[in-house]
C-alpha positions, -999 to 999 in steps of 0.1 A, spaced: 725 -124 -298 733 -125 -265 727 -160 -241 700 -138 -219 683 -133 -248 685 -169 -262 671 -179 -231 640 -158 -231 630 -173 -264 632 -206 -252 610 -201 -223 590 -182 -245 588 -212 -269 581 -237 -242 549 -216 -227 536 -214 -258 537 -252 -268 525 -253 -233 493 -230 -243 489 -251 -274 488 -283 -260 459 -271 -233 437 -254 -260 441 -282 -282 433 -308 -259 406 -295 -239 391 -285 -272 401 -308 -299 370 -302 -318 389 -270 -329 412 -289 -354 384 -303 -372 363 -270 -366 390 -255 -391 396 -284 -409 360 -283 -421 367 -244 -430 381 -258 -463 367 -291 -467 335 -299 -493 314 -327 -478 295 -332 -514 324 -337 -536 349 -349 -509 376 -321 -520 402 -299 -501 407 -262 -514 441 -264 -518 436 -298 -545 442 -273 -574 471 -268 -602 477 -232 -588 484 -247 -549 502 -278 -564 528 -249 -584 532 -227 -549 542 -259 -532 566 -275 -559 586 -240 -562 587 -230 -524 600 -267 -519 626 -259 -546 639 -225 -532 636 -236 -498 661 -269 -505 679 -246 -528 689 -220 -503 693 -252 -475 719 -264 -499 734 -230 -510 741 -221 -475 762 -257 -466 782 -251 -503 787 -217 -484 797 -230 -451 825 -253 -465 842 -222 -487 842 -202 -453 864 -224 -435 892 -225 -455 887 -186 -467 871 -174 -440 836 -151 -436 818 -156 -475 801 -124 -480 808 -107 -446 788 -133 -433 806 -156 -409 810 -195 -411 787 -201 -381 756 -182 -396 765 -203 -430 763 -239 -409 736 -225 -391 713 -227 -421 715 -266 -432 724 -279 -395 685 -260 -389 677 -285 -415 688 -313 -407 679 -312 -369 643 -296 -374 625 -306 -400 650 -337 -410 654 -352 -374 636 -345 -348 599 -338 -371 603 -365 -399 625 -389 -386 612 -388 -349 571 -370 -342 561 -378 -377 571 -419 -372 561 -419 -334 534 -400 -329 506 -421 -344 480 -395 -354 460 -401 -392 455 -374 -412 425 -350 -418 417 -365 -451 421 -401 -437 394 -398 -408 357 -405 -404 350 -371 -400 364 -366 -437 353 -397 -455 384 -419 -443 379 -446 -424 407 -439 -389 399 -425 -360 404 -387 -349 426 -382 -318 440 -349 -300 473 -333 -307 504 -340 -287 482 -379 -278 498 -409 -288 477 -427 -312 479 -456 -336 463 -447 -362 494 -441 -390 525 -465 -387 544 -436 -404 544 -400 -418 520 -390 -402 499 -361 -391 516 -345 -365 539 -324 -369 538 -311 -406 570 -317 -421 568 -290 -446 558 -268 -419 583 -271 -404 606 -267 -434 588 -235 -441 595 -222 -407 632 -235 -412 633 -215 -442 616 -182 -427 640 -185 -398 673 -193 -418 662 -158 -441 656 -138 -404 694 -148 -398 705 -139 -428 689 -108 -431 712 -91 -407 740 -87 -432 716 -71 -455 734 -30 -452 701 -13 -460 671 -16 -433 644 -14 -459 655 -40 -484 663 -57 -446 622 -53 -440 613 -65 -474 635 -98 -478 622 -108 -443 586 -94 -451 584 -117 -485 602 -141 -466 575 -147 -438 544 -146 -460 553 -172 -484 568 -194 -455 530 -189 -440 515 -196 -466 534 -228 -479 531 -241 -444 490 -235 -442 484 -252 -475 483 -286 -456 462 -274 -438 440 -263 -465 449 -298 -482 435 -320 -457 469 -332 -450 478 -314 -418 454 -302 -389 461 -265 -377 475 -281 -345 501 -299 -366 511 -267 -382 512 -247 -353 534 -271 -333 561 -275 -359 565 -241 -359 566 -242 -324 590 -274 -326 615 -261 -350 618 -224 -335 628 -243 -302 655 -260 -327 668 -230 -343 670 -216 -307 691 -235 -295 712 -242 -325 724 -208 -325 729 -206 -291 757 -236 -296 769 -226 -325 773 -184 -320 759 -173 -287 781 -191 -266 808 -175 -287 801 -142 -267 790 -123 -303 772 -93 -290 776 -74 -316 745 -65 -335 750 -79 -373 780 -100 -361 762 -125 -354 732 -130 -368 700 -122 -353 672 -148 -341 
């Protein structure tokens, strides 16, 4: 992927966590607007509080760690034998560094413990007893793990973006359209469960996506566009 290109995402990125910051802002009321989409006022329950959501959850966690964890085993055999699979070492590391900057660093370890907001379930407006405030305001309403950004939002995006890299070495286009297909509805769909949950508004969805694309940007920028791989396929594409 070539550096012109890189940076057109990333301005790309920017105006849209631009646009969600203004919509969200001067209309908060949309957050709980959707919220209430899935809440029950007379039993107090989310639709996601079920068995079936609880399984989805559990096993996209497991696959998405798994192939997080897959792809570092992968990384360290490729420097000593070189490219594992026709894929090169850079597209390996690219995978678990995505990780551990996104969803590890800069959401759980930084937004999440900084940014103050409560949860859906943990408001007025849902039977909790803290106050609702806008997305992308400092608040101090949580001391930690918060509600904004969704951590496993962010990990599902981590995981549909590491599977769009990936997907380049796949040899035949349809299996290509398939993987990434599969790929990008059950990363959706793991990342709008909080939402359905009551643990994430659909502002604190939207921005970790938002967050961690600007991540994995970036990150492959550093670790193969600057490289000068223009090749389609030898590289990886983002």
């Amino acid at each position: 992927m070539a550096e012109s290109a890189h940076g057109q995402l990333t301005k790309r990125i920017l105006l849209a966590l631009g646009i969600l910051f203004l919509v969200f802002n001067l209309f908060p009321g949309v957050d709980i607007w959707v919220s209430t989409l899935f809440y029950d006022g007379v039993t107090g329950s989310w639709t996601a509080n079920n068995a079936l959501f609880h399984a989805y959850r559990s096993s996209f966690n497991v696959v998405s760690i798994g192939l997080a964890v897959t792809c570092l085993a992968l990384w360290v055999v490729s420097v000593w034998r070189g490219p594992v699979f026709s894929v090169p070492g850079p597209i390996w590391g690219f995978v678990p560094l995505l990780y551990i900057l996104g969803p590890g660093i800069l959401v759980n370890v930084v937004l999440k413990n900084m940014w103050g907001r409560a949860r859906p379930g943990d408001v007025v407006e849902f039977g909790g007893d803290r106050t609702f405030s806008p997305a992308f305001i400092l608040s101090d309403q949580c001391e930690s793990n918060c509600s904004f950004v969704s951590g496993e939002g962010s990990g599902a995006t981590a995981f549909f973006i590491s599977v769009l890299v990936l997907s380049a070495y796949i040899p035949h286009p349809s299996l290509r359209r398939w993987v990434v297909g599969l790929a990008l509805v059950c990363a959706s769909l793991a990342a709008f469960l909080r939402v359905l949950k009551g643990r994430h508004f659909l502002s604190d969805t939207l921005g970790s996506v938002l967050f961690v694309s600007l991540v994995a940007v970036l990150l492959h920028w550093l670790l193969v566009g600057r490289a000068g791989g223009k090749q389609k396929g030898a590289t990886g594409e983002l």
